[in-house]
C-alpha positions as CSV (number, residue, x, y, z in Angstrom):
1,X,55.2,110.2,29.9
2,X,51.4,109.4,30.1
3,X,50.6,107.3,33.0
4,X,47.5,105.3,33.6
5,X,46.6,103.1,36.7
6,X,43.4,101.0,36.8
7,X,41.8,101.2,40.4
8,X,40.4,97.4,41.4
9,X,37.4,98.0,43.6
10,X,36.4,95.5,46.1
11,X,33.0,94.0,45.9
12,X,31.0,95.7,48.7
13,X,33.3,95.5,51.7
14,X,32.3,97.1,54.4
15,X,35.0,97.3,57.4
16,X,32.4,99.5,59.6
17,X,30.6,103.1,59.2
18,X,34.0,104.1,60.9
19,X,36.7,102.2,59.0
20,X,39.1,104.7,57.4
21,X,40.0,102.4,53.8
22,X,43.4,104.1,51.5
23,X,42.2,104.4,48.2
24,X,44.6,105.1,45.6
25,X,43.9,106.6,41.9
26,X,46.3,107.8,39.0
27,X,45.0,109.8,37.0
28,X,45.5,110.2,33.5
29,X,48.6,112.5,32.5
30,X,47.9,113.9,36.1
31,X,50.0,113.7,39.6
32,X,49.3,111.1,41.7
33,X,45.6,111.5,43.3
34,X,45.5,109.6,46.9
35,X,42.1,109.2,48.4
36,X,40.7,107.9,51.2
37,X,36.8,107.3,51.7
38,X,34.5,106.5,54.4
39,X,32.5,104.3,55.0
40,X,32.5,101.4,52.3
41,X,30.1,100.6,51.2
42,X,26.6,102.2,52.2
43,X,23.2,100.4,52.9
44,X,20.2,101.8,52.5
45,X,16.2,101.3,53.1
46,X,13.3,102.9,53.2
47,X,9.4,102.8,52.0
48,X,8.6,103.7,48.6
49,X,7.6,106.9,48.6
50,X,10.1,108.5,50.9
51,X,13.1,110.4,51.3
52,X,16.8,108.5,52.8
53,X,20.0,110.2,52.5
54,X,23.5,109.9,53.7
55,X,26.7,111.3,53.9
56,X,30.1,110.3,52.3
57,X,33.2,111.4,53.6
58,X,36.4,112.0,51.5
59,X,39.4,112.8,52.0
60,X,42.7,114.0,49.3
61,X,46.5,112.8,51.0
62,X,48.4,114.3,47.8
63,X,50.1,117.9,49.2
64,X,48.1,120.3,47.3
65,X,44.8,121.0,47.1
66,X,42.4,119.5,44.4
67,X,39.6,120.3,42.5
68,X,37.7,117.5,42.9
69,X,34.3,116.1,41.2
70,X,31.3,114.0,41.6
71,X,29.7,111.6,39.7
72,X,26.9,108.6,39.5
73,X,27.5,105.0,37.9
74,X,25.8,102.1,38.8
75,X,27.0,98.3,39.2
76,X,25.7,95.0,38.8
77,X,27.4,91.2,39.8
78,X,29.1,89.1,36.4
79,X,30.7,86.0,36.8
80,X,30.9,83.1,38.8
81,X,32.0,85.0,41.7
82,X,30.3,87.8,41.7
83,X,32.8,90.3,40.9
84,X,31.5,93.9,40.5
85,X,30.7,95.3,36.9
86,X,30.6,99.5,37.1
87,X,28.3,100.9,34.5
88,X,27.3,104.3,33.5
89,X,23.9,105.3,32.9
90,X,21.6,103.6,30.6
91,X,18.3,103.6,29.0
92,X,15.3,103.4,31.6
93,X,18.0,103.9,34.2
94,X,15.4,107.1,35.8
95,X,16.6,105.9,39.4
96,X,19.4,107.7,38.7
97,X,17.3,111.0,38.6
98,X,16.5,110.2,42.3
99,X,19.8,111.4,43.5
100,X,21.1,115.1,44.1
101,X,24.2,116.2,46.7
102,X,24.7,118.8,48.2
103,X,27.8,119.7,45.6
104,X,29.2,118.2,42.5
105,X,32.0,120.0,42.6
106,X,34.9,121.0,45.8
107,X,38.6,122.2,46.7
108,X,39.9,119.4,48.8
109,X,43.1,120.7,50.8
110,X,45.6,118.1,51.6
111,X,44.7,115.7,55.0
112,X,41.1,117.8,55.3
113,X,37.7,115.4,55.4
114,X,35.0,116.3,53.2
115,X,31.5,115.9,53.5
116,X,29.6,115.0,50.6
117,X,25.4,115.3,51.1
118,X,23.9,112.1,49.1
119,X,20.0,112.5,49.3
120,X,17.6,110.0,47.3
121,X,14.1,110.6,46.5
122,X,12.8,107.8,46.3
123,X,9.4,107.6,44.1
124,X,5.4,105.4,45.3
125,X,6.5,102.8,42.2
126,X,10.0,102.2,43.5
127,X,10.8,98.2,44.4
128,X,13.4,96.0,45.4
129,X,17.2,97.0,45.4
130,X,18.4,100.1,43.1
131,X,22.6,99.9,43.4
132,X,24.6,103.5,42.7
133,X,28.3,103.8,42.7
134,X,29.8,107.4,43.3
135,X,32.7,108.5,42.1
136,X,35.1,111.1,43.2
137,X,38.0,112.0,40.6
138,X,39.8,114.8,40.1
139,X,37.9,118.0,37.9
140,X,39.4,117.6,34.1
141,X,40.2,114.1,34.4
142,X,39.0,111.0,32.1
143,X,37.3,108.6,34.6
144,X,36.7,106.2,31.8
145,X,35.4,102.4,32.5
146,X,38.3,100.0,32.2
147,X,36.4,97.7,30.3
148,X,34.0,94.7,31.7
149,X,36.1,95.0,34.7
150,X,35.3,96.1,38.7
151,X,38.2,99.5,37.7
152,X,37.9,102.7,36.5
153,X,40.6,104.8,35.4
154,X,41.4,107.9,37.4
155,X,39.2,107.6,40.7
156,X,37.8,105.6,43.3
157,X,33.9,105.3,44.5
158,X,31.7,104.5,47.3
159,X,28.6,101.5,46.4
160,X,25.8,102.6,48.1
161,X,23.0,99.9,47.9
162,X,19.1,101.3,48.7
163,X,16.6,98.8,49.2
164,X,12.9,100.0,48.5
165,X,11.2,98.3,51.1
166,X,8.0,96.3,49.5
167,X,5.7,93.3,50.8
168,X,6.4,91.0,47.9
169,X,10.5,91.3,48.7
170,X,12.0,88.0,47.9
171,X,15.0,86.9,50.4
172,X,16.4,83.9,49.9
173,X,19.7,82.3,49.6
174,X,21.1,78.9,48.7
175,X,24.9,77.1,49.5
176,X,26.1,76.6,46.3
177,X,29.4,75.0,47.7
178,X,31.5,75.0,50.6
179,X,34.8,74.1,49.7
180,X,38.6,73.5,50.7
181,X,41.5,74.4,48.1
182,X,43.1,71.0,48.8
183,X,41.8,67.7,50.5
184,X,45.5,67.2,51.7
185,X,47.6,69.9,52.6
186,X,51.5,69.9,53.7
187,X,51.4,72.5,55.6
188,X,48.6,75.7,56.1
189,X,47.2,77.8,55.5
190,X,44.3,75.6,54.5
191,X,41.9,77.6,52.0
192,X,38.0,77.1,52.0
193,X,36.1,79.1,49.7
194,X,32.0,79.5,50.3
195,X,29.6,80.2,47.3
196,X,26.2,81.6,47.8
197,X,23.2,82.4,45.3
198,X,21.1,84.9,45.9
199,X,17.6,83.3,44.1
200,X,15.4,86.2,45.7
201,X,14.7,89.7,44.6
202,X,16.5,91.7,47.1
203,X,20.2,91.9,48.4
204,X,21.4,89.9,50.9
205,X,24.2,89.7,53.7
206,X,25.2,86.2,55.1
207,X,27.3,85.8,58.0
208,X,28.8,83.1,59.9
209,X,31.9,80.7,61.0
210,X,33.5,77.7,59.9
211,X,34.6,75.7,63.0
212,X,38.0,73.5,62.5
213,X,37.7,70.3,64.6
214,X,40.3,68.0,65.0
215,X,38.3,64.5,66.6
216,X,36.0,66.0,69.0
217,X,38.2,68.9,70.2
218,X,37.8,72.5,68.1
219,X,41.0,74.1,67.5
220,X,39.8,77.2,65.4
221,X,36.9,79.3,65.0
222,X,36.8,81.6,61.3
223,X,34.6,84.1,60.4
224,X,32.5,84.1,57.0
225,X,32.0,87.7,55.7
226,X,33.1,89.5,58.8
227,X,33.3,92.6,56.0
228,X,29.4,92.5,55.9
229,X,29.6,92.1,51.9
230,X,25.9,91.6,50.2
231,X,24.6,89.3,47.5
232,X,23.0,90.9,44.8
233,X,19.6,89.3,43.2
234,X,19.9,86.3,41.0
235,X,23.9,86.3,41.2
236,X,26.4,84.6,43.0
237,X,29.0,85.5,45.5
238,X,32.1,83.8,47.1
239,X,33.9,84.3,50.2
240,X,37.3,83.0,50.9
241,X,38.8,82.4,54.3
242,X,42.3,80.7,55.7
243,X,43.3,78.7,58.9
244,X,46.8,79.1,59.4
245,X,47.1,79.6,62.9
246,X,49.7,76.4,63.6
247,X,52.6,75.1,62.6
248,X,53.9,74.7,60.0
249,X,52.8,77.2,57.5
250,X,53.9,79.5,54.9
251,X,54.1,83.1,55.1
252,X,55.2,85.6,52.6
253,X,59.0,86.8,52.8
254,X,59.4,90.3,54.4
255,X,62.5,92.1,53.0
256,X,63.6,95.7,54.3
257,X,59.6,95.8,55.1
258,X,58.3,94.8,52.3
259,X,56.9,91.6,50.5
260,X,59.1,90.1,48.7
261,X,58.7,89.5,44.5
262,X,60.0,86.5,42.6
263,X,60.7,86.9,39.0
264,X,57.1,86.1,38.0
265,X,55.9,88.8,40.4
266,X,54.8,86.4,42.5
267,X,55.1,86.1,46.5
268,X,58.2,84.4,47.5
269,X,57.1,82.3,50.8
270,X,59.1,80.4,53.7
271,X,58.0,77.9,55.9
272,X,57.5,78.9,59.7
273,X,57.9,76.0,62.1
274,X,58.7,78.2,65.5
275,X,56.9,81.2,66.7
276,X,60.4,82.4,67.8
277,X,59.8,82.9,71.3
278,X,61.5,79.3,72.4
279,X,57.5,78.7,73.8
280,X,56.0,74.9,73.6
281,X,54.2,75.1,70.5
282,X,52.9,71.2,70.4
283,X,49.4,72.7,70.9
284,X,50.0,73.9,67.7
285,X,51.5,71.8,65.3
286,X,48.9,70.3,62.7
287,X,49.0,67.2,61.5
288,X,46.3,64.5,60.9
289,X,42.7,64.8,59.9
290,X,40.7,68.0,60.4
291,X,37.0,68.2,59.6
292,X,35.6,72.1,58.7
293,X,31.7,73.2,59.8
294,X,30.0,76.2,58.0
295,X,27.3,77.8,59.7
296,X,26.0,80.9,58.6
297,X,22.8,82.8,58.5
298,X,20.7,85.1,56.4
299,X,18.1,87.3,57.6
300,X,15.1,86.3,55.3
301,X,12.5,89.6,56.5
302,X,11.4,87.2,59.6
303,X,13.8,85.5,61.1
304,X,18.2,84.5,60.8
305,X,17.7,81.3,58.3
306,X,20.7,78.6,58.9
307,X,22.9,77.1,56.1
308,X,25.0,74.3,57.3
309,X,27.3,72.3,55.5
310,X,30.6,69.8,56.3
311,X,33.7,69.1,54.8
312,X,36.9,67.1,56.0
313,X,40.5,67.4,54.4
314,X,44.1,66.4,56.2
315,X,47.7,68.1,57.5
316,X,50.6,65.7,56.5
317,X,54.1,67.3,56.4
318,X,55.0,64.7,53.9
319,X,58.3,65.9,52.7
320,X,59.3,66.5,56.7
321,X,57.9,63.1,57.7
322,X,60.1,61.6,54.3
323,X,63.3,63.4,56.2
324,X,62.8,62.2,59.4
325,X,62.3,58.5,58.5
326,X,65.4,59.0,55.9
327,X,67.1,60.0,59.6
328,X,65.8,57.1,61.5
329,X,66.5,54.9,58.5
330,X,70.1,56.0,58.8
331,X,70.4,56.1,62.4
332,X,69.0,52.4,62.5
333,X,71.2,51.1,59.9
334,X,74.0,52.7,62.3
335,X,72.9,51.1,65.4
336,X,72.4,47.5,63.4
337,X,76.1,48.0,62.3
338,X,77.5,49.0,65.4
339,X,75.6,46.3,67.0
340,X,76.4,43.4,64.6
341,X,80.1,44.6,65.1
342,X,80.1,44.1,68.5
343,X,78.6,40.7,68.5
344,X,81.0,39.4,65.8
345,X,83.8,40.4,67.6
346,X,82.6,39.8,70.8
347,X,81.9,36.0,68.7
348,X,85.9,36.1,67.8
349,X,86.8,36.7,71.1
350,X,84.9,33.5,72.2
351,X,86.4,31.2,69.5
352,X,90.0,32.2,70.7
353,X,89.2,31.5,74.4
């Protein structure tokens, strides 16, 4: 039976030059092709003119050894979010004649790195940010575009971004929105999402926290684009990040170690209201009003430019509060009846005396 599995790449993550990232890609009417590639992505500079190169590692996990390939796409930013748009080679696309490595084509035993040689000549008239997207895939196999989509069918590929250093290099990046999913949340996680547009000529990488304050007393710290993802020129990008360090909050169902799938193929989540260790965890329950403070920077050629911005949402365990006064409604409505008992036969008692 023909298989085909469309590999989602994520939008310029990079974990660190390190960071060993799994990599999965069927290929079509093929065995299973696991591959795992290091570092993701790659950033580049240099002056026009000049020679930069780098290495990308890559390694096969199936059990036999593949033939495997290289070639060059590029990608751009669509949509609101800036989701990544793969694209082969167009018209006027001669940057793409600025690349060679050192081979095209390789055996890749089982569990063995391999060293790919990625060298870019980079021509006097070059300017701004040129963005390349290698792809491994197996020799023989159809490593088609899935589309308008950040996928390709049948491999995976490393972004390498290469800025061409120039005086007239535009940096400069505006808060679109810093937002929350919710204003008032039962429980967390509570969900902010931060939008930045990159207005400049040149791609960009913001960084920063957003500080979780309770009154005058912080109670988290969360990091914005700890992943070191860029902006591309004249696009936008969103990061998302989640508090949920307190109780309570909902975490995915683990079944026999693995998530478990409703129906709908969602996630099937509980709510947590212990850490199970029998510790004090009053420090940690969330309720009330909690205000949340972006500040992150961008490097704009001369100097880390601040972008600042305040929102303020609550924590009311509505449901659990609506119990717990049905159980004091109860238990008062007890105590009045056992009360009034007592005092009308205590009353009774009086009369017959």
């Amino acid at each position: 039976m023909k298989k085909r599995f469309l590999l989602s790449l994520s939008f310029i993550t990079l974990i660190g030059a390190q960071a060993l990232i799994p990599l999965v890609a069927v290929a079509v009417d093929s065995k299973p092709l696991n591959l795992i590639t290091s570092p993701l992505p790659i950033n580049l500079a240099t002056d026009p003119g000049k020679t930069v190169s780098t290495d990308l590692r890559i390694k096969q996990a199936g059990g036999d050894t593949q033939r495997l390939k290289v070639s060059l796409m590029k990608f751009a930013a669509y949509g609101s979010e800036g989701k990544p748009r793969l694209v082969d080679r167009g018209p006027g696309d001669n940057y793409f004649d600025w690349v060679k490595f050192d081979k095209t084509q390789f055996d890749a035993p089982s569990n063995v790195w391999q060293t790919v040689h990625m060298t870019i000549n980079v021509p006097k008239d070059a300017a701004f940010g040129y963005y390349y997207a290698v792809v491994f895939s197996r020799e023989g196999d159809d490593t088609r575009q899935a589309g308008n989509t950040n996928a390709i069918n049948g491999g995976t590929a490393v972004l390498v971004l290469l800025d061409a250093k120039v005086p007239n290099a535009v940096r400069s990046l505006q808060l679109n929105a810093f937002t929350s999913e919710h204003r008032l949340y039962e429980f967390l996680p509570a969900k902010f999402k931060v939008s930045f547009h990159n207005s400049g000529n040149v791609h960009l990488v913001p960084t920063g926290n957003i500080f979780i304050s309770k009154g005058k007393t912080q109670v988290a710290t969360l990091s914005i684009n700890a992943e070191q993802g860029n902006v591309l020129p004249q696009s936008n990008r969103v990061y998302d990040s989640s508090w949920g360090d307190g109780y309570p909050h909902s975490e995915p169902v683990v079944e026999g170690g693995k998530t478990k799938i409703d129906a709908k193929n969602q996630e099937v989540d509980h709510l947590v209201w212990s850490n199970g260790e029998g510790k004090d965890i009053t420090p940690h329950l969330r309720m009330g009003k909690y205000t949340a403070h972006l500040f992150a920077v961008y490097d704009d050629g001369q100097r880390d430019v601040p972008v600042e911005s305040e929102i303020s949402f609550w924590v009311i365990p509505w449901r659990f509060l609506l119990a717990l006064l049905g159980v004091a409604l109860l238990i008062g409505f007890g105590v009045y009846g056992l009360i009034r008992g007592t005092w009308s036969g205590a009353r009774k008692i009086g009369r017959k005396k």
